[in-house]
N, C-alpha and C positions, 0 to 999 in steps of 0.2 A: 203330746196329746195322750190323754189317759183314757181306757176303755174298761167297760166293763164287761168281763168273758160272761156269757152265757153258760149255764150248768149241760154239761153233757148228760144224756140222754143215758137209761141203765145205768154208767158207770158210777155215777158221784149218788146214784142212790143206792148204792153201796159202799161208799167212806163218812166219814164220821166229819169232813170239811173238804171244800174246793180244793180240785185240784189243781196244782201252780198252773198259771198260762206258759208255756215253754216246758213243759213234763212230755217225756219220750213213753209211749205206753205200748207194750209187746202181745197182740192178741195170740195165742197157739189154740187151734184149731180143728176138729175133725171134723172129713171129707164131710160127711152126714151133718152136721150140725147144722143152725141157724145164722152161722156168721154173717151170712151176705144180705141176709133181710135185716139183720143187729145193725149190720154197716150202714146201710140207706135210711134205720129208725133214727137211729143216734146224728146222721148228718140232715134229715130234716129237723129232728126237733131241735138242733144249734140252729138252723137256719129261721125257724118258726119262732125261735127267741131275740131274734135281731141280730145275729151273731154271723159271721163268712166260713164257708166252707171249700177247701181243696180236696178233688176226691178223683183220687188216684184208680181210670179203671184199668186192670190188667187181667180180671176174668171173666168181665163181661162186656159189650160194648158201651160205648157212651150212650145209645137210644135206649139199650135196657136198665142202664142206670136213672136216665131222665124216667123213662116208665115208670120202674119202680118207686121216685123222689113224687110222680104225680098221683102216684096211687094214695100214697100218703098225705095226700092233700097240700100238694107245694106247686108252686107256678113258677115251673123251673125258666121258663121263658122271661120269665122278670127278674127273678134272682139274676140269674146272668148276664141281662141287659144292666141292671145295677152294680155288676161284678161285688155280687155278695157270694158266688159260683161259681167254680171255675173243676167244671171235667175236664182232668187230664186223660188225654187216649193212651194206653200202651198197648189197649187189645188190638187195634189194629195192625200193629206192628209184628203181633205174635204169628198174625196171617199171611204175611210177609207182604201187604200194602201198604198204600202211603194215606195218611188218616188225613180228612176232609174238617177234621175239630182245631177250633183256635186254639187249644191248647194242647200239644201233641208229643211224644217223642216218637219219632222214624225208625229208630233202630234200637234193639234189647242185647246189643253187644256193650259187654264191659266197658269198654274204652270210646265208645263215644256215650253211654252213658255218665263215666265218668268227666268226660269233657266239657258234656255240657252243663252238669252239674257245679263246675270247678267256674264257668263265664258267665252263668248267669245266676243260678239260686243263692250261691254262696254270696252273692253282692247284695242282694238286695236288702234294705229295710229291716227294722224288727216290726213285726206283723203279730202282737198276742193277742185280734182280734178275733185270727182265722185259725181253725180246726183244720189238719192236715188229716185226710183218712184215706191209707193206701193198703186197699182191701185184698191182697194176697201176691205179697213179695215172691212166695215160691217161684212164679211166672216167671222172673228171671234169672232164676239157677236151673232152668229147663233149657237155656240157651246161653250157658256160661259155664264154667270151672269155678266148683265152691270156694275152693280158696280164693280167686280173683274177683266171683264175686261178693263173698263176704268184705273184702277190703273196700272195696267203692263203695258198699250200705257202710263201714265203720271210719272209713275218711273223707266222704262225702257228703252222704245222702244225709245221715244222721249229724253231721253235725252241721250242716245248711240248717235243717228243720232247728236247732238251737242256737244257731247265731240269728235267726229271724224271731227268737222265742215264741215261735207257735208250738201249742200244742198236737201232738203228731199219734195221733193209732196206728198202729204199722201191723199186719195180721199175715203170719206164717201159717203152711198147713202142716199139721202134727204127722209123724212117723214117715215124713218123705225125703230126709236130708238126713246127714250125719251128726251120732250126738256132739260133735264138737263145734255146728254152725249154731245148734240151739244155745249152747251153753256160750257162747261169744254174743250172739244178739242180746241173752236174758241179760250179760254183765254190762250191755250198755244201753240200756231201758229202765227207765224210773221204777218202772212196772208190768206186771205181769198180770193177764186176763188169760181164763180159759173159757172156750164154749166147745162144748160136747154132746152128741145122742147117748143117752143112756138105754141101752137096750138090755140091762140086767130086768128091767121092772117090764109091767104087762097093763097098759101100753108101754114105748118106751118115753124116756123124759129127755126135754132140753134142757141145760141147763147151763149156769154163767158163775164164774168163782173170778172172786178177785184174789191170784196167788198169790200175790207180794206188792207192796206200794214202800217207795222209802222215804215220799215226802206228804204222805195225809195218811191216817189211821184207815183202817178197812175194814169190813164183814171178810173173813174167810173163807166163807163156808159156801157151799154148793148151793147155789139157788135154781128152781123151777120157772122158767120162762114159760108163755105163752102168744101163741100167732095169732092174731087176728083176722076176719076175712078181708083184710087191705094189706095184710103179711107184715104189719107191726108186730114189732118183737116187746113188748112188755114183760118187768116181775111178776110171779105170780105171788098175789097178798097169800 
């Protein structure tokens, strides 16, 4: 069965053509930035296009992600009942509870993240319907050893999200790891997104760069984003 991907939200209005369905895409991040209100624009307007969304929460809970997806005018109660939706919990987990969400993982230890990873995602289907957005990996290098878990995100997790050929936004926070996790995630991501506060300029500015893409052409350059009063992350013309 063939589908037709929906255009991602900001991103592909800055490349010069769609990007493949099954492209690994690397968000870096600062703390200040707009990322998390980017994250819920970009997974409503896939959802608002007909398109399925997986959205991985690990910095906030599932009810403030739904909040945020209804602000922006999504009816997240239908998406999910159509499983065009699917919140996975890991913030729960970080609390050290047991998440009450149909889609959950219990524990943010290496090794049964890696296990579960290895029984179930790894099997499943290719899926280049559904947008995978997991809105800040950091979460679980704050409950692991970088090296053990850099290896589960490079023999697992990333490469489940490519043998299902979904498209995957994966979003690290800037200067809180070693430069050697950076430089192992960027070499195995299609692409590289920044979003950043710029607080040299009066006000300061948000802004979005596509650093690198190695399978569609790109704008470069630093763009100016703007919030709306529903906290959509828009270009600014």
């Amino acid at each position: 069965m063939w589908y037709t991907v929906p255009k991602i939200p900001l991103i592909e209005e800055l490349t010069t053509g769609p990007v493949p369905a099954g492209s690994m895409l690397l968000v870096e991040f600062t703390a200040a930035s707009q990322w998390y209100n980017a994250a819920l624009t970009i997974a409503a307007g896939f959802l608002k296009q007909g398109g399925k969304v997986s959205y991985n929460a690990l910095a906030q809970s599932p009810d403030d992600v739904r909040a945020g997806l209804t602000r922006l005018g999504l009816n997240c109660e239908e998406c999910e009942k159509e499983d065009r939706l699917r919140i996975w919990d890991f913030y729960t987990a970080t609390l050290g509870k047991k998440s009450n969400e149909k889609y959950a993982y219990d524990s943010m230890k290496v090794m049964d993240l890696s296990l579960r990873t290895a029984k179930e995602d790894m099997l499943e289907a290719p899926q280049p319907e559904w947008l995978r957005v997991v809105e800040n990996t950091s979460a679980w290098y704050r409950f692991n050893d970088e090296k053990a878990m850099l290896e589960v995100e490079l023999t697992r997790f990333i490469p489940s999200f490519k043998l299902r050929k979904s498209t995957a936004i994966r979003a690290i926070m800037k200067d809180v790891h070693s430069v050697w996790v950076y430089q192992q995630l960027e070499g195995a991501h299609d692409g590289i997104i920044d979003f950043k506060l710029d607080e040299t300029s009066d006000p300061a500015q948000n802004l979005i760069r596509i650093r690198s893409l190695r399978n569609v052409g790109s704008d470069g350059r630093w763009h100016k984003v703007k919030i709306a009063e529903n906290l959509e992350v828009t270009l600014e013309k």
